[in-house]
C-alpha positions in Angstrom: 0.1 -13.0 -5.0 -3.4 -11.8 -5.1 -5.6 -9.2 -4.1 -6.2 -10.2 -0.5 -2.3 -10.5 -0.3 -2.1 -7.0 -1.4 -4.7 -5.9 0.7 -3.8 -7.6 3.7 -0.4 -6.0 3.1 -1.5 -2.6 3.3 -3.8 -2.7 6.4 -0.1 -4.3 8.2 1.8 -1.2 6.7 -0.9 1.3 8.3 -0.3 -0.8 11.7 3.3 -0.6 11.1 2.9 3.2 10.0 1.3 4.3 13.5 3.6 1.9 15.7 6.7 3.8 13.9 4.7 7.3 14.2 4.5 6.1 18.4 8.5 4.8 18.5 10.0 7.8 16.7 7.5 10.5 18.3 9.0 9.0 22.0 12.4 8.0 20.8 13.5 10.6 18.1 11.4 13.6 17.5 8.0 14.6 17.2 8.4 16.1 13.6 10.1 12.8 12.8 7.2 10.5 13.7 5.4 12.7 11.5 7.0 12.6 8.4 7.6 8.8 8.7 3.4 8.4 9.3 2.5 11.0 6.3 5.1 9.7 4.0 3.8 5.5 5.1 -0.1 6.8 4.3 0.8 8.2 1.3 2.7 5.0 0.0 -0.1 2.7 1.3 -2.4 5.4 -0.6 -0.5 4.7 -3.6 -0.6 0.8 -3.6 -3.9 1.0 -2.8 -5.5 3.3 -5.6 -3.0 1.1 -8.0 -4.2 -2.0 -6.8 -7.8 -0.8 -7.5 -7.8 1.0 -11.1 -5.9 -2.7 -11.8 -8.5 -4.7 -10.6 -11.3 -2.7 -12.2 -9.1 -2.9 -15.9 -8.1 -6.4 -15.4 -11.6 -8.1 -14.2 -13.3 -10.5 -17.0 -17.0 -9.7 -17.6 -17.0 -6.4 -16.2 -17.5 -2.5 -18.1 -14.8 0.5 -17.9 -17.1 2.7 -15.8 -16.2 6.6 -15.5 -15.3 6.3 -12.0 -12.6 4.0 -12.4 -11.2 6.6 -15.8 -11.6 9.5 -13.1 -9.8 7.9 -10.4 -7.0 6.9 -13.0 -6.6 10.5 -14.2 -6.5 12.3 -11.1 -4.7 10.1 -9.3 -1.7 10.6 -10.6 -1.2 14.4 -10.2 -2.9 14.8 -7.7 -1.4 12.3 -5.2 2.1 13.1 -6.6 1.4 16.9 -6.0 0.9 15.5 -2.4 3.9 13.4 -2.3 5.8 16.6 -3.1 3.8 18.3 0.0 4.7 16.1 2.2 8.6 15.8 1.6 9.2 19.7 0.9 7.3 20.7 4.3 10.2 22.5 6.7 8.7 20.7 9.7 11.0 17.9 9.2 13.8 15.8 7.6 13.3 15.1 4.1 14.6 11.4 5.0 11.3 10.8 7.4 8.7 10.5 4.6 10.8 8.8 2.5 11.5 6.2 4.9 7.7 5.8 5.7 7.2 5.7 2.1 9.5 2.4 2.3 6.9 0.6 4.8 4.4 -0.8 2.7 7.4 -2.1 0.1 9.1 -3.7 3.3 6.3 -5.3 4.6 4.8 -6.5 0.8 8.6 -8.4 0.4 9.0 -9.5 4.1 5.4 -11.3 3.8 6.0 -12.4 0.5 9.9 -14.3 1.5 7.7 -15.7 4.5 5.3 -17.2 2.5 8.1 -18.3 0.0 9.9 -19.8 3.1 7.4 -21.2 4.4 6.4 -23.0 1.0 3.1 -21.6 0.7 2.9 -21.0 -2.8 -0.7 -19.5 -4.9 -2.9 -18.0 -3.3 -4.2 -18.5 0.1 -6.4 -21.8 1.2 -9.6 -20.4 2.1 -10.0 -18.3 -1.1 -12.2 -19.6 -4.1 -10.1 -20.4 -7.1 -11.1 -20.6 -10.7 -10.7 -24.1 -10.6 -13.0 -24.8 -7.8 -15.6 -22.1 -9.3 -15.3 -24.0 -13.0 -16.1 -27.7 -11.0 -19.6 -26.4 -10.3 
């Protein structure tokens, strides 16, 4: 997997997010669609602002700036404090954000078996590799 994997991922889970936010708004309840679309932002959130402080630690040839030691230190409490917003609001069932949370993880695995199925394996064709930037 790489990083446009990953991101890709994410922009699907916000699609998915708001098309489950529309089906369980009509189908179940209102408070439900909402729980399911706060608790599937704030997992995407999560991935997301993971997926960056990795790339900025992990990158050859680049400096630890302070923004990347900011984001890394407030992230934690601060989106977890959130987390704990969201699920302890009376306004719905506990079990709506955490099954929003479980979007993003659904969709990362279901793409991830397709590609596997399919029998596309590294990463995708029309992204540079090291190998073809090492040939120049």
């Amino acid at each position: 997997m790489d990083s446009a994997f990953i991101t890709r991922s994410l922009r699907m889970s916000v699609a998915l997010a708001a098309f489950a936010f529309l089906f369980t708004s009509v189908y179940v309840d209102a408070s439900w669609g909402l729980g399911v679309l706060l608790g599937a932002l704030w997992g995407t959130a999560n991935l997301y602002l993971i997926k960056f402080i990795i790339e900025q630690l992990f990158t050859p040839n680049r400096t630890l700036s302070t923004g990347v030691i900011l984001i890394a230190i407030v992230k934690f409490p601060l989106l977890y404090v959130l987390g704990y917003l969201i699920i302890s609001r009376p306004w719905y069932d506990p079990l709506a954000p955490l099954l929003g949370f479980l979007i993003p993880f659904a969709v990362i695995v279901l793409k991830a078996a397709g590609r596997m199925l399919l029998g596309l394996q590294g990463p995708d064709p029309g992204r540079k590799t090291m190998r073809a930037f090492l040939k120049r």
